[in-house]
C-alpha positions, 0 to 999 in steps of 0.5 A, a space after each residue: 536489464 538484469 545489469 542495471 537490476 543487479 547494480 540497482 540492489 548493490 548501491 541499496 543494499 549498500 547506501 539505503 537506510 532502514 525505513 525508519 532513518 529514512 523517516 527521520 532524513 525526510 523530516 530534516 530535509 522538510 524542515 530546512 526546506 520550510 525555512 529557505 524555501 517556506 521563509 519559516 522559521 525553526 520554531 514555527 516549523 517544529 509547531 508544524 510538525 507537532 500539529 500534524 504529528 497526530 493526524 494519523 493516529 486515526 488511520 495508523 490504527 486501522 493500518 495496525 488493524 489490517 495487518 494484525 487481523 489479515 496476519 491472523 485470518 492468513 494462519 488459520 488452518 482453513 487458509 494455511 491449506 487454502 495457502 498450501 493448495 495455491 503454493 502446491 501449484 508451483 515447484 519452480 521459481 518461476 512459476 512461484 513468481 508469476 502465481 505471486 505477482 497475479 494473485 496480488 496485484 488482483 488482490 491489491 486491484 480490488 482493495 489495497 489493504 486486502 492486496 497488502 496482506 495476502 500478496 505479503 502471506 503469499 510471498 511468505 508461503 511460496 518462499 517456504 516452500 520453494 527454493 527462490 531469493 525471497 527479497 525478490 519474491 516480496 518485492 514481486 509481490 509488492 510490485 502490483 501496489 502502484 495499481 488503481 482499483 475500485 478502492 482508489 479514495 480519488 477517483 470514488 470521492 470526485 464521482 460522489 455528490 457534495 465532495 469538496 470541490 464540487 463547485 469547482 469541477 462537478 462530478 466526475 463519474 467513474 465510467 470516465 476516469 477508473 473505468 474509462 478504456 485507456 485506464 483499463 488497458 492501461 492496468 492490464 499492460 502494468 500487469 503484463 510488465 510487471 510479470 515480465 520483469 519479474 519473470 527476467 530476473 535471474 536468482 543471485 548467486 547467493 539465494 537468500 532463503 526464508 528460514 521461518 517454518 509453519 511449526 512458528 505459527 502453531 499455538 502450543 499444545 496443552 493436555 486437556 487433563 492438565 487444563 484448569 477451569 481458566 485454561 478450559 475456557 481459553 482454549 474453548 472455542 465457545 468465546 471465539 465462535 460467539 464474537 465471530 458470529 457477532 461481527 459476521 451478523 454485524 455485516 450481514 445486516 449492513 448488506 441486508 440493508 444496503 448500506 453496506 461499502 468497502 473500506 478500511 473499517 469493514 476490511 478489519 471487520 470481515 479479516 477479524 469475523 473470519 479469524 475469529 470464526 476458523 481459530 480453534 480457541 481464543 488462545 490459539 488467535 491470540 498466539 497468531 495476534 502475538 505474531 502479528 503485533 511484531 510485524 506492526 510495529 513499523 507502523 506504530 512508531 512511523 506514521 506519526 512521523 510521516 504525519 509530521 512531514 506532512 504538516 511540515 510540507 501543508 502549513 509551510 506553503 511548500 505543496 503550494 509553491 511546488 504545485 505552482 511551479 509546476 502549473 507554470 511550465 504547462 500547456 493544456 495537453 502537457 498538464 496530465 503528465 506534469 500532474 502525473 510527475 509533481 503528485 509522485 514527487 508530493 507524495 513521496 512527502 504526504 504518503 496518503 491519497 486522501 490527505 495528499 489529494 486534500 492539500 494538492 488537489 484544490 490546487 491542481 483542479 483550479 490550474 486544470 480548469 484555468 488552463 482548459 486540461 482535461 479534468 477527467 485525465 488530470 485526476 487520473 494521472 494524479 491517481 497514478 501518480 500518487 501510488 507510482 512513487 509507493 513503490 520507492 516510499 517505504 511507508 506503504 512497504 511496511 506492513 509487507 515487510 513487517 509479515 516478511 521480516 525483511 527490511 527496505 533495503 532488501 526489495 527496494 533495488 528491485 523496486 526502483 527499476 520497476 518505478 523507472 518501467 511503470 513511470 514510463 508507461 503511465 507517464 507515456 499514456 499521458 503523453 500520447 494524449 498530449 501529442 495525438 489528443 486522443 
C-alpha cells in the first residue's frame, strides 16, 4: 500500500495539472464529445456552454461566502484558542492525523459546508504546530468529504412532499435510505478505513512543512492616541457587535419560530453572526476577510466553468445516452451498483448534487421503476456515487485548498487510492445486496 500510495503522488505531482487547466481540459473533452457522440454542432455546443455558464452564480456565491465567513469565524481569538486546546492534544503525527481525520469527517457528516471549512483550518493549525507533511494532513482532512450526512440534498428532497418526481416514485422517507442500518454501518466502516489509511502512511523523506505563522492572521496594532475620529470608529467594537446581534436575533426568531433548517444560507448566516460577535473591531474582521478573499479566488474564476460543462453535458444528450448505456447492461439486483458507478462517472462532469440529481435522476428512477430495482437503494448508491468521485474532482477540493494554500496536485496522490478503497467499499455494499438480496 505505502508502494502503490507513494507512486500514486509521483505521477500527480508530475503529470497533474492545476485545477483550473483541468476545468478548462474538461471543457474541450465535453465539447468534442457533444459533437461525435451528441452529433452537435461546434456553434451549438459554444450556445450550451454560454447558456449554462451563469447557472452557478447563485451557488458560487454562497460557496464564496461559506469560506470567507468560516475563514474568518476560524480567527477569532475565541477559535484560535478553541483551535490551540484541540491541536494541544496531539505532539505527534500520528496523533495530529487521526484528531483530524475525525473531527472533520463529523464535521463534514453533519453539514458539508461546515466540515469543508473546519476540517480545512484544522489541517492548518495541526500543521502549524506539528511537525507533519501537511499535503498529507490536507488530504486526510479532505478524505471524509465523500460522506453522506443530514445535509445530503438527495436523499432530504425525495423524503419531502411535492418533490419533482413524486408521481414517479412517491416519498421515499429518510429512515429508509440516510438512516437506514446498512447506510449507518456503512459511514461508520468509511470512517474506520479512512483513519487506517491515513494512520499507514509514513512522512516522505521530504516533509513539506506549513511556513504561515499565527502573527499573518493578526490585524496591525494602532496606538489609540494616534486614532483619528475614522480610525476610532473602525476599530470600535460598537459596529460590529450591532450586526452580529442583528444576525443572531435574526436565527433566533426563526428557531422560535420553527421554521428554522440547515443550509447553505443559514450556515454563512450563523459563521457570519459569530465572526461578527468574537472580532475585536470591525478592522480586525475585515483584515481576516482580507485573507479569506485570496483563498476564494478558485471559486470565483472556476465554477462558471463547471457550469459551462454542465450545460454542455445536459442539452447535448450526453447524461442521456450515458445513462442509457448503462441501464441497459442491468438487472434488477446489479442497477444499485451501475447507478453507484455511472452517477461518480456524471458527476465528475456535473459536480453538484442537486443539478446532477435533476438532469440523471428522472433517468434513473424511471429505469429503477421499470426494471423493479429497489427504489430506496438506488437513491442511495446515487448519493454515494455522486460525493465518491469528489475525492478526485478538484471543484469540491477548492475551498480546502484556497484555507491550505496547497494546490490539486499536492493531496490528489493520496486521493486517488483512498477513491480506489471507498470505491470498494461502497460499491461492495451494493454488491452484496445483489448477490445475498439482503
Amino acid at each position: 500500500m505505502e508502494a502503490i500510495t507513494n507512486f500514486s503522488v509521483r505521477v500527480v505531482q508530475r503529470w497533474l495539472p492545476s485545477a483550473f487547466v483541468l476545468a478548462l481540459l474538461l471543457t474541450v473533452i465535453v465539447f468534442v464529445l457533444g459533437m461525435v457522440v451528441g452529433g452537435e454542432g461546434p456553434m451549438a455546443m459554444a450556445g450550451f456552454w454560454g447558456d449554462g455558464f451563469a447557472k452557478l452564480f447563485n451557488f458560487g456565491m454562497q460557496m464564496t461566502l461559506v469560506l470567507l465567513t468560516g475563514y474568518v469565524l476560524a480567527m477569532t481569538p475565541f477559535v484560535q484558542s478553541m483551535l490551540t486546546g484541540l491541536t494541544g492534544l496531539a505532539s505527534t503525527p500520528k496523533q495530529a492525523m487521526a484528531i483530524t481525520i475525525v473531527t472533520s469527517f463529523v464535521c463534514y457528516y453533519l453539514n458539508w459546508g461546515f466540515g469543508m471549512v473546519a476540517g480545512a483550518i484544522l489541517a492548518r493549525e495541526m500543521g502549524r504546530r506539528v511537525h507533519i507533511h501537511f499535503p498529507l494532513i490536507v488530504a486526510a482532512a479532505y478524505g471524509g468529504e465523500l460522506v453522506r450526512g443530514p445535509s445530503s440534498s438527495i436523499p432530504l428532497v425525495i423524503a419531502t412532499p411535492g418533490h419533482f418526481l413524486e408521481a414517479q416514485i412517491g416519498i421515499v422517507p429518510v429512515t429508509q435510505t440516510l438512516y437506514s442500518w446498512w447506510n449507518i454501518l456503512l459511514t461508520l466502516a468509511l470512517l474506520a478505513l479512512l483513519v487506517i489509511f491515513f494512520m499507514l502512511q509514513k512522512q516522505p523523506a521530504k516533509i513539506e512543512v506549513l511556513t504561515d505563522t499565527d502573527d499573518d492572521d493578526k490585524a496591525p496594532e494602532m496606538d489609540r492616541a494616534d486614532m483619528s475620529p475614522s480610525d476610532r470608529l473602525e476599530h470600535s467594537r460598537l459596529p460590529t457587535l450591532f450586526l452580529g446581534l442583528l444576525a443572531a436575533a435574526f436565527i433566533i426568531g426563526k428557531i422560535v419560530a420553527g421554521t428554522f433548517s440547515v443550509n447553505l444560507n443559514t450556515i454563512i448566516l450563523i459563521f457570519l453572526s459569530l465572526g461578527l460577535l468574537m472580532h475585536k473591531s470591525s478592522a480586525a474582521y475585515l483584515h481576516a476577510a482580507e485573507k479569506a478573499v485570496g483563498a476564494a479566488r478558485g471559486i470565483i474564476i472556476q465554477f462558471p466553468l463547471y457550469a459551462g460543462i454542465a450545460g454542455m453535458m445536459t442539452n447535448s444528450g450526453l447524461v442521456t445516452e450515458f445513462s442509457n448505456m448503462m441501464i441497459s447492461i442491468s438487472t434488477p439486483a446489479t442497477f444499485p451498483v451501475v447507478t453507484f458507478l455511472s452517477a461518480g462517472i456524471v458527476n465528475f462532469f456535473i459536480p453538484s448534487g442537486g443539478g446532477q440529481w435533476a438532469i440523471q435522476g428522472p433517468i434513473v428512477m424511471q429505469a429503477a421503476y421499470e426494471i423493479g430495482a429497489d427504489p430506496a437503494r438506488t437513491i442511495m448508491a446515487f448519493t454515494w456515487g455522486d460525493g465518491w468521485t469528489n475525492q478526485i474532482q478538484p471543484f469540491w477540493a477548492l475551498p480546502l485548498l484556497g484555507v491550505a494554500g496547497l494546490s490539486a496536485r499536492d493531496i490528489m496522490g493520496y486521493l486517488i487510492i483512498w477513491l480506489g478503497i471507498s470505491g470498494v467499499a461502497i460499491g461492495g455494499t451494493f454488491v452484496l445486496f445483489a448477490l445475498f438480496g439482503a
